[in-house]
N, C-alpha and C positions, 0 to 999 in steps of 0.2 A: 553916277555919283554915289560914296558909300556915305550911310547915315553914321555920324558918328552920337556912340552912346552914353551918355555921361555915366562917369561910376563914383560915387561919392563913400568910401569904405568908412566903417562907423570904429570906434574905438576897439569894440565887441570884434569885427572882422579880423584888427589886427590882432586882436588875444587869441581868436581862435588859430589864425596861421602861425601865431607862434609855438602855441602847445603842438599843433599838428606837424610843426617842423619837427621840432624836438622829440615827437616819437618818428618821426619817420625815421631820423637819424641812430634812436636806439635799436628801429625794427631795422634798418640794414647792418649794423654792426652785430644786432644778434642774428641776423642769417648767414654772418660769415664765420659765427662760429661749430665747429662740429656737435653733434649729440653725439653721446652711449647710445642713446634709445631711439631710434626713427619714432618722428611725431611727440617727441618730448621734449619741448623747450622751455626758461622760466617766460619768457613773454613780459620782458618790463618794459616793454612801450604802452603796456597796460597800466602800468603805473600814471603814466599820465592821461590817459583817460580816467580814470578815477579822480588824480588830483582837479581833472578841472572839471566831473561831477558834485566835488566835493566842495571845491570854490565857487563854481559859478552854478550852470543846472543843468540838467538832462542833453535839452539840446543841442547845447555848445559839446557837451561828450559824443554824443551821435557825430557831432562834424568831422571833429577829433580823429576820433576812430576809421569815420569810412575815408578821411583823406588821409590816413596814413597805411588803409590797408591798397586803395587807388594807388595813390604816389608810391610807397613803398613796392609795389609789383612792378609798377613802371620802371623805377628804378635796377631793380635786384635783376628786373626781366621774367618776371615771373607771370606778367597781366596773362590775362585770360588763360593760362594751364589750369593742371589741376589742383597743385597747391592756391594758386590766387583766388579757385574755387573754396575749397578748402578755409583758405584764411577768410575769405567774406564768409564763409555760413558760419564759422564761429564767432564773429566777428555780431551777426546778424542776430545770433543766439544770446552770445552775449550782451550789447545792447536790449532785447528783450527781456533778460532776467534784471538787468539794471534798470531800465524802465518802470519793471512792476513792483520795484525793491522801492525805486523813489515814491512811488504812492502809497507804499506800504508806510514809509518812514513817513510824508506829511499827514495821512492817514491815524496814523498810533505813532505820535511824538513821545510818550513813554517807553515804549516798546519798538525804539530805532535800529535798524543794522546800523554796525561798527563799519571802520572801512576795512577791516579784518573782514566781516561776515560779506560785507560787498564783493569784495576780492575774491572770496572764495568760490560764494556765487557764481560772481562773473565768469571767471576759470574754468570751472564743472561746466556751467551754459555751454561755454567757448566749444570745449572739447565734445561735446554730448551734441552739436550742433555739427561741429568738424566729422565725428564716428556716423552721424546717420548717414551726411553724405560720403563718408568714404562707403559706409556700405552700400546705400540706395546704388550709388553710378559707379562704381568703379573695383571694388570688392564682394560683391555679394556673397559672400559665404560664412558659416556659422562658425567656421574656426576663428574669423576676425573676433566674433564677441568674447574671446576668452582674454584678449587684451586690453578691453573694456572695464575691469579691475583695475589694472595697473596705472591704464591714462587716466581714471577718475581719480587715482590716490595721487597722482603728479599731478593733476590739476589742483585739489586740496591742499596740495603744500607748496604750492609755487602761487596760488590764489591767496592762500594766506601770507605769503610773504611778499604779493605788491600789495595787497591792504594795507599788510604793516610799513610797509615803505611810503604808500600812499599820503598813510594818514599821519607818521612822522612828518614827511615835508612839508604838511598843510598843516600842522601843530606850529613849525617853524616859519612859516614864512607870514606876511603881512596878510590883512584883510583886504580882500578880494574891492575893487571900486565899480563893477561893471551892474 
């Protein structure tokens, strides 16, 4: 006889499955598009991890994020390669740098990051998290660091421009009830 489990989903569950659709669906539409640059994408499924750091709190962005970088590999096919490696450590990084940024900001309420300076953050973490591990397992060589320039300046300005996206839509949209 199988035990059946009760699952009572709180309002909060359903906010979070919705943001975490909503980037998944951005993170597949942006992996079907081509780069210029291997390893340089704008990453606006990041936009909504931010938007619901911004609405709601830390936590619910952690869900956000790792169930879209989960599902999204599922999806695209990508679980467990190297990129889904890849996309979790920055993923892991960035979470991290958002994490110390939100204690920063309840910490020194005068002295807040913008969702500009979260964004950017975020981004730089992303990539700087993504570069160790392409280096550490799968590139180790010293020629790799010479493009470590270039991906921290596309992290900077694709960081700053889901901040700015970010924190436009949470300018527009209603207060948060959760």
């Amino acid at each position: 006889m199988t035990r059946r489990v009760p699952l009572h989903p709180q309002r909060r569950d359903h906010m979070i499955a919705g943001f975490a659709a909503l980037a998944i669906v951005i993170h597949i539409l942006e992996a079907g598009v081509p780069t210029p640059i291997p390893g340089i994408k704008p990453g606006l499924a990041n936009v909504i991890t931010l938007l619901v750091l911004l609405r709601h709190d830390f936590r619910a962005a952690v869900w956000v994020q790792l169930l879209r970088v989960l599902v999204g590999s599922l999806l695209i096919g990508s679980f467990l390669t190297p990129t889904f490696l890849l996309s979790l450590a920055g993923a892991g990084a960035s979470l991290l740098a958002l994490g110390a940024l939100t204690l920063w900001n309840r910490a020194l309420p005068l002295a807040q990051f913008s969702p500009i300076g979260l964004g950017v953050a975020a981004a730089c973490a992303h990539m700087s998290g993504q570069f160790l591990v392409a280096y550490s397992w799968f590139i180790p060589h010293p020629g790799l660091l010479t493009l470590l320039p270039v991906l921290l300046t596309a992290a900077l300005l694709f960081g700053a421009l889901t901040g700015w996206l970010a924190g436009r839509i949470h300018d527009r949209l209603p207060a948060a009830s959760t």
